[in-house]
C-alpha positions in Angstrom: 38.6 22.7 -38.4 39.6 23.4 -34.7 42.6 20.9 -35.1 43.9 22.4 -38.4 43.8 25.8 -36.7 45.6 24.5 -33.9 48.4 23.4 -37.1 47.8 27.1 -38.6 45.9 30.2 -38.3 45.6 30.1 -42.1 43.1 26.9 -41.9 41.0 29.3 -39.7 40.9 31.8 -42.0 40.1 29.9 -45.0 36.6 28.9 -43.2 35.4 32.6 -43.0 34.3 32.6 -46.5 33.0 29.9 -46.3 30.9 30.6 -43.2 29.3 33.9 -45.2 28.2 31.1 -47.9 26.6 28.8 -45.8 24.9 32.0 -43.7 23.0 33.3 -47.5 22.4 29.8 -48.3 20.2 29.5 -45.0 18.7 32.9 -45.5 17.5 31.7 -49.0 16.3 28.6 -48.2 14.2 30.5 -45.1 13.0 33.2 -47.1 12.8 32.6 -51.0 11.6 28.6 -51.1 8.0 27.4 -51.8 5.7 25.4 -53.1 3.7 25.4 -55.9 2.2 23.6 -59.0 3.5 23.6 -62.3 1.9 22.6 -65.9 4.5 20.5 -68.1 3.5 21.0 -71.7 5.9 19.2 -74.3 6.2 21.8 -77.4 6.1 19.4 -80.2 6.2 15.7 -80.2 9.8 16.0 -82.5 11.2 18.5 -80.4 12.7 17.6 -76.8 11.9 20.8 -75.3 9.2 21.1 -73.0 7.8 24.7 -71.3 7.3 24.7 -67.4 4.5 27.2 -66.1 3.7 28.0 -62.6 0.1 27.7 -62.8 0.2 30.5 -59.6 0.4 34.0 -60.7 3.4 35.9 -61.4 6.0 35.3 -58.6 5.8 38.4 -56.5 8.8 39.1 -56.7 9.8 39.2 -60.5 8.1 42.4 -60.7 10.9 43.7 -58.6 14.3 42.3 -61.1 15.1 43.3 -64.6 13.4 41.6 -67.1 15.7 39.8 -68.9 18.0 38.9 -65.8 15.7 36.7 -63.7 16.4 33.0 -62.9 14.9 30.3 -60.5 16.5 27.2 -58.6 13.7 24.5 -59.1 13.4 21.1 -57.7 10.4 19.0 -59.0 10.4 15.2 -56.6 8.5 13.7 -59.7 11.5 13.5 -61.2 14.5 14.0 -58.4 15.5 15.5 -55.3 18.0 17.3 -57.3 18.2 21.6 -57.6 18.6 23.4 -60.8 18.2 26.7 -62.0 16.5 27.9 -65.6 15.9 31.0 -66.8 12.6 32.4 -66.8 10.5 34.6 -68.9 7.3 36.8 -67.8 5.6 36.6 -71.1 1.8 36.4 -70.5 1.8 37.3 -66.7 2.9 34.0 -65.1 6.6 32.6 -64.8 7.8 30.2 -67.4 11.1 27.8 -67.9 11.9 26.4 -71.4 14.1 23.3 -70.9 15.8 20.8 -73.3 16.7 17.6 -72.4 20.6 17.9 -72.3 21.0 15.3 -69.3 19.4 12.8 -67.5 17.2 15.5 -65.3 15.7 17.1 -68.0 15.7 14.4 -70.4 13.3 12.6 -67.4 11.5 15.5 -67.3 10.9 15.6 -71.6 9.8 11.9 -71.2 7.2 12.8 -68.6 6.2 15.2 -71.1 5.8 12.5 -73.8 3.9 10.2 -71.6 1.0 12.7 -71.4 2.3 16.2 -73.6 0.9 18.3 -70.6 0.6 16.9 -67.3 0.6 19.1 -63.9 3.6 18.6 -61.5 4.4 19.9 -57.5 7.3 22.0 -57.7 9.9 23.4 -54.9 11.0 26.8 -56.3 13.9 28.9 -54.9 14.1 32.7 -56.1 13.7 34.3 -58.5 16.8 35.9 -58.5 18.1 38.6 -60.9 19.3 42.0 -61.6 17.1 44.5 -59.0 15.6 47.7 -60.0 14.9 50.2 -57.7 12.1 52.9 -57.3 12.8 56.5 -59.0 10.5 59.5 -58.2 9.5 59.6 -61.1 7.6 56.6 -60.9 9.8 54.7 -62.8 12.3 52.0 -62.2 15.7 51.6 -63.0 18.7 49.1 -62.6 20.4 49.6 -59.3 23.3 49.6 -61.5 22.6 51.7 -64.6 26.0 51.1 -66.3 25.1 47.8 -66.6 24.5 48.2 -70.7 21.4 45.7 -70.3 19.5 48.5 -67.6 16.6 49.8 -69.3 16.4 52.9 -67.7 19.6 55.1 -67.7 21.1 58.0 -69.6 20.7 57.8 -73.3 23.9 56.7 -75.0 25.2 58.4 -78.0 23.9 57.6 -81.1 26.5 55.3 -82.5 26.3 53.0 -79.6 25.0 49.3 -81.0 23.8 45.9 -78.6 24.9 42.7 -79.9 22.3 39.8 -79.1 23.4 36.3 -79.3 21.7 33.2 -78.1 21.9 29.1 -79.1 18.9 27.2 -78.5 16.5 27.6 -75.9 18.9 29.8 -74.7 16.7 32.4 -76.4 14.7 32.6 -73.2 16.5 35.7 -71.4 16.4 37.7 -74.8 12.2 36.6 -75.3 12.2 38.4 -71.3 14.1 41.8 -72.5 12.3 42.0 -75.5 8.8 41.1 -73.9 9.4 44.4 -72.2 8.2 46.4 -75.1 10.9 48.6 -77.2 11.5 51.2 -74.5 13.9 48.1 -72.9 16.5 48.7 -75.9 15.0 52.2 -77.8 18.1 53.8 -76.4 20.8 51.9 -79.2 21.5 53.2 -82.1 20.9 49.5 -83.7 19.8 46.7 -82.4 20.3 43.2 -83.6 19.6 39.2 -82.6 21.5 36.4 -83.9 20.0 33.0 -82.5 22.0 29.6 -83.6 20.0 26.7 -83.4 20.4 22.9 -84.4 17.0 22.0 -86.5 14.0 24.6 -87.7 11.8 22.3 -85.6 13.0 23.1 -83.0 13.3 26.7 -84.1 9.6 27.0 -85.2 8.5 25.0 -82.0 10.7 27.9 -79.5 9.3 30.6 -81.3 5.7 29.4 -81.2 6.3 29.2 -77.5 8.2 32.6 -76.8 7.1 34.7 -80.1 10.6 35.9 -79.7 11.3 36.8 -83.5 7.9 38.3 -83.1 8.6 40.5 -80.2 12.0 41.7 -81.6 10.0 43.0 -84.8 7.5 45.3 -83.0 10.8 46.4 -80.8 12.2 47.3 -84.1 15.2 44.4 -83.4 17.1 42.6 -86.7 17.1 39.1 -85.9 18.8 36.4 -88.0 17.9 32.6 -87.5 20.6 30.3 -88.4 19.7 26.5 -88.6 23.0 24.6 -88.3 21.8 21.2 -88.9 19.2 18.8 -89.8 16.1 19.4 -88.5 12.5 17.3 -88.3 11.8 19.3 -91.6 14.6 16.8 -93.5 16.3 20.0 -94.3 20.0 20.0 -94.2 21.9 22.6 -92.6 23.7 25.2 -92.4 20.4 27.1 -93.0 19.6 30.9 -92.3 15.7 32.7 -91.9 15.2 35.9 -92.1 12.9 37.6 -89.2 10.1 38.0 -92.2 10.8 34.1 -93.2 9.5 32.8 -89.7 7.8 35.8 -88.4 5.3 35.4 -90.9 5.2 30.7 -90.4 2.7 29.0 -89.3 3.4 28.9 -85.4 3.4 25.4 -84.0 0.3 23.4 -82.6 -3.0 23.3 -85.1 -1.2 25.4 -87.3 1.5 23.2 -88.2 4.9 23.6 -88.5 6.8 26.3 -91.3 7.1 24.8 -94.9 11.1 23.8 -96.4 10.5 27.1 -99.0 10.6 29.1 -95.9 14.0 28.3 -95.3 16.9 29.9 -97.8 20.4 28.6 -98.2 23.1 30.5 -95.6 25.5 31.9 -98.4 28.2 32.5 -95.7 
């Protein structure tokens, strides 16, 4: 760096951003990591998506970051030294990651899952992070930034005003956060609906047994439309579309089984 400068100021320069990196990297690693245990619980023995729970309470902090918006950097040595970050959701009062094994770090992870179904690992945790609210005095809370059109507390828009939400997968997990909320987190649209693509209604049924996401979006007055684009563990053939009443109302996974093929009606589109 010094000997580049000496070349031209403009190496010199080029460093200062870099510098202000490094500097919030520190501060996060000083003030946001920990330790903690997890419990690994592989959602169906079909399905290669497992749920990751801190077994401590809430993280102090999600309290403090729209639901909806939060995110953690986890590193679990079982499996790797290696950092990634998952979405979270706040569900039932304690932090939880739904990952599918799309590489060779999670698909390690799913197979630990196999070994056992639900095992209990250490976990280095970094975050959350998120969208902040801040105190009103009211009482209340709202986004820092209430243009943002996912804040939950901000002026009403006008009544023609729509939200659009779209998820693939366990991607579903942000939208299970905001919805978990209760309706007052999207009562202020006019309409609102949720389209959610995945590949297989195994994997479908086994997501929403976790997250009762179509669930949630019912009692917050969301449409949600399923759509099932291949062939699932069911032997069904896609492209396949449900209905919020078709699944809401299907056996949830575990000792209930999974949802029956006449559940499932042919995507005319």
């Amino acid at each position: 760096v010094v000997l580049g400068s000496l070349h031209d100021l403009n190496v010199l320069l080029s460093i200062v951003p870099a510098c202000s990196y490094f500097i919030d990297r520190a501060f996060a690693i000083v003030g946001t990591r920990k330790k903690c245990r997890g419990r690994l619980t592989l959602l169906h023995p079909e399905v290669d998506v497992v749920r990751l729970r801190i077994i401590d309470e809430l993280l102090p902090s999600c309290n403090a970051l729209e639901p909806g918006s939060r995110w953690l950097y986890i590193k679990i040595p079982l499996v790797s030294r290696e950092w990634h970050p998952f979405s979270i959701s706040a569900l039932r009062n304690t932090s939880e990651m739904h990952i599918k094994a799309l590489g060779d770090w999670s698909r390690s992870l799913v197979q630990e899952a196999q070994r056992q179904n639900e095992v209990e690992v250490d976990i280095c945790v970094e975050g959350p992070y998120g969208k902040p609210c801040v105190a009103v005095p009211s009482g209340m809370h709202h986004s820092a930034d209430i243009a943002c059109p996912l804040s939950m507390h901000r002026p009403p828009p006008t009544s023609s005003q729509r939200l659009l939400l779209i998820a693939g997968g366990v991607g579903i997990v942000p939208w299970a956060d905001l919805l978990g909320a209760g309706s007052w987190a999207v009562d202020a649209w006019h309409a609102v609906e949720l389209v959610w693509v995945v590949r297989g209604a195994c994997e479908c049924a086994a997501l929403e047994g976790s997250l009762g996401v179509l669930s949630l979006a019912g009692r917050a007055g969301v449409r949600s439309h399923v759509h099932v684009t291949g062939t699932g563990a069911l032997g069904i053939g896609g492209p396949e579309h449900l209905g919020y009443e078709e699944l809401a109302g299907a056996p949830a996974l575990g000792s209930r089984g999974l949802p029956s093929p006449p559940q499932l009606s042919r995507n005319a589109g």
